[in-house]
N, C-alpha and C positions, 0 to 999 in steps of 0.2 A: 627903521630904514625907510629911505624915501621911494617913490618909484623912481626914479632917474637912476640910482642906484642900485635896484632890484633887478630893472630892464638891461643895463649896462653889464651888470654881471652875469645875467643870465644867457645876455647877446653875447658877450663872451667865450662861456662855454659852447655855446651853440656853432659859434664860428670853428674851434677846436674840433668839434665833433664832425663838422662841414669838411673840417680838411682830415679827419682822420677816416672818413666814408672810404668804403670798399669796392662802392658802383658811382655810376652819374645818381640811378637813382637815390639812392641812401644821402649822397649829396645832395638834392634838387631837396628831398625832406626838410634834410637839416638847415636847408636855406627859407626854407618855408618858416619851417618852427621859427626861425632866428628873426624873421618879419614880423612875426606874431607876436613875438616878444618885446619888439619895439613898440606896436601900435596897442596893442591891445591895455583894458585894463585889467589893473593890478587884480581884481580877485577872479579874472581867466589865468595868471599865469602858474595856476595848479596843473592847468590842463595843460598847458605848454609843456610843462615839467613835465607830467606824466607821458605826453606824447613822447617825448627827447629820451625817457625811459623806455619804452620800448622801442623806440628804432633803434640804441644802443644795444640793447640787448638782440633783436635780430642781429645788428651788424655784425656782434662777435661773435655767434652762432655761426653766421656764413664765413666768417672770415677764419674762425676755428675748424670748420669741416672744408676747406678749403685749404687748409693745412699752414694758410699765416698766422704761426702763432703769436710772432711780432706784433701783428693790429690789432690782434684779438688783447693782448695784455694793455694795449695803448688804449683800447675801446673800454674796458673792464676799467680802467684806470679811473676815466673820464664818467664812468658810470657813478663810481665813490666820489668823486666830485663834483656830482653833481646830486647825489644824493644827499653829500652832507650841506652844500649849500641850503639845498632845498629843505633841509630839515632845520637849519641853523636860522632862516629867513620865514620859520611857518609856513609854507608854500606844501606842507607835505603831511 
């Protein structure tokens, strides 16, 4: 896989996760991670990944004890898919 393809996909999901945030903050993250993912090189984008894993997993925490259980399954969703990228790309 090339990085243009790596960064695209990853920006991808990042943007998903950007619009499935629960706060400005959680968004303002995912907008961040999603920067990073463009500029950065290919062997930072472990830590990208990893980062985009844990915000996800806060947001459906909050979004779970906050009693959306809607966002929370949409957040969990976006977790598995970004896990399995991430694993399917070596990134993980």
């Amino acid at each position: 896989m090339t990085w243009y393809y790596l960064a695209g996909e990853l920006s991808l999901l990042l943007m998903e996760i950007e619009a499935a945030a629960g706060s400005q903050w959680e968004s303002r993250e995912a907008s961040r991670l999603r920067h990073r993912a463009e500029t950065v090189e290919l062997s930072a984008f472990s830590e990208v990944v990893e980062g985009a894993l844990v915000l996800l997993h806060g947001m459906c925490d909050r979004s779970f004890y906050s009693g959306d259980a809607g966002l929370c399954v949409r957040q969990v969703e976006l977790t598995e898919r970004l896990e399995a990228f991430a694993s399917a790309a070596g990134l993980r």
